[in-house]
Phi, psi and omega in degrees: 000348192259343165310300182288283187336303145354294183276345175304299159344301187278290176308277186326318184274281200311352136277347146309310234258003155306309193263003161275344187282305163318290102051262179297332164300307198297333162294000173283323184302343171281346198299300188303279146029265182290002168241022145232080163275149174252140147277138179226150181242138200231356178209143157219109174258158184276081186253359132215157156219172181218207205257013197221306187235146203220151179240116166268137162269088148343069176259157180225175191226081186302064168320116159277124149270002195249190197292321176317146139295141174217198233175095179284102186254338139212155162235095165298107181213186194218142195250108163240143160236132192040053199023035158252179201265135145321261197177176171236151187237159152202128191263142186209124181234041195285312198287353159267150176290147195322287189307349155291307197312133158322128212271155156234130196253158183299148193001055158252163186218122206224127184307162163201127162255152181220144152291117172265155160260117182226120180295119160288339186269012171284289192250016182068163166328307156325281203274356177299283238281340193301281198307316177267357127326358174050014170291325166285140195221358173243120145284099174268142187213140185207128198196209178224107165275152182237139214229139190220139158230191196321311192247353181222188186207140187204147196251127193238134181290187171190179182183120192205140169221177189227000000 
């Protein structure tokens, strides 16, 4: 009786951890999916300033190409204007549950604007007064979005201006 029971034992873990493998393929299958969103930066507006601090609205315009429905939860990116360095922004919705966030549907495209903050003791004067003077008009962005569906999460670098 202690043999068999034994193998009882045995036969069970080894059909968890069957079904934990299984388990991890299939959420491998969304991976491909989710890596191919396009980012595009399609605005950077001005929405307060102050004599220190300037507040931007950042929009990017988030594409699905593949067939997956998916979930943006963050794009970590770093902002130039005329190739100086901004600053780094991150629009994050990590603290809502997968089913608040904005769905992006198969080959659908969905805005997700975010506030940037540009410090003048960041990027100096000169170029503070340039940015809230609307005098600057080229934009670079450059980063990492991270794209989630039910079951995986997969992280896509971008580089995208305007």
């Amino acid at each position: 009786m202690g043999l068999q029971s034994k193998l009882t034992v045995y036969a069970a873990i080894a059909g968890c951890l069957a079904l934990m493998g299984g388990i991890v393929y299939y959420a491998s299958l969304d991976n491909v999916s989710l890596e191919q969103v396009e980012v595009e930066l399609t605005d950077v507006t001005l929405r307060d300033a102050g004599e220190n601090e300037a507040k931007f609205v950042v929009t990017f315009l988030v594409k699905n190409h593949s067939e997956k429905t998916y979930v943006v939860p963050v794009i970590a990116y770093q902002l130039y204007a005329n190739d100086v360095l901004l600053g780094s922004g991150k629009y994050s919705t990590e603290d809502v549950a997968l089913p608040g966030r904005a769905q992006i549907f198969a080959s659908g495209e969905v805005p997700l604007k975010n506030t940037f903050i540009l410090n003048k003791s960041e990027v100096g004067s000169e170029v503070y007064q340039s940015m809230i003077n609307n005098e600057i008009t080229n934009f670079v962005v450059e980063g990492m979005i991270t794209t989630q569906s039910t079951w995986s999460v997969a992280e896509t670098e971008f580089r995208t201006e305007k």
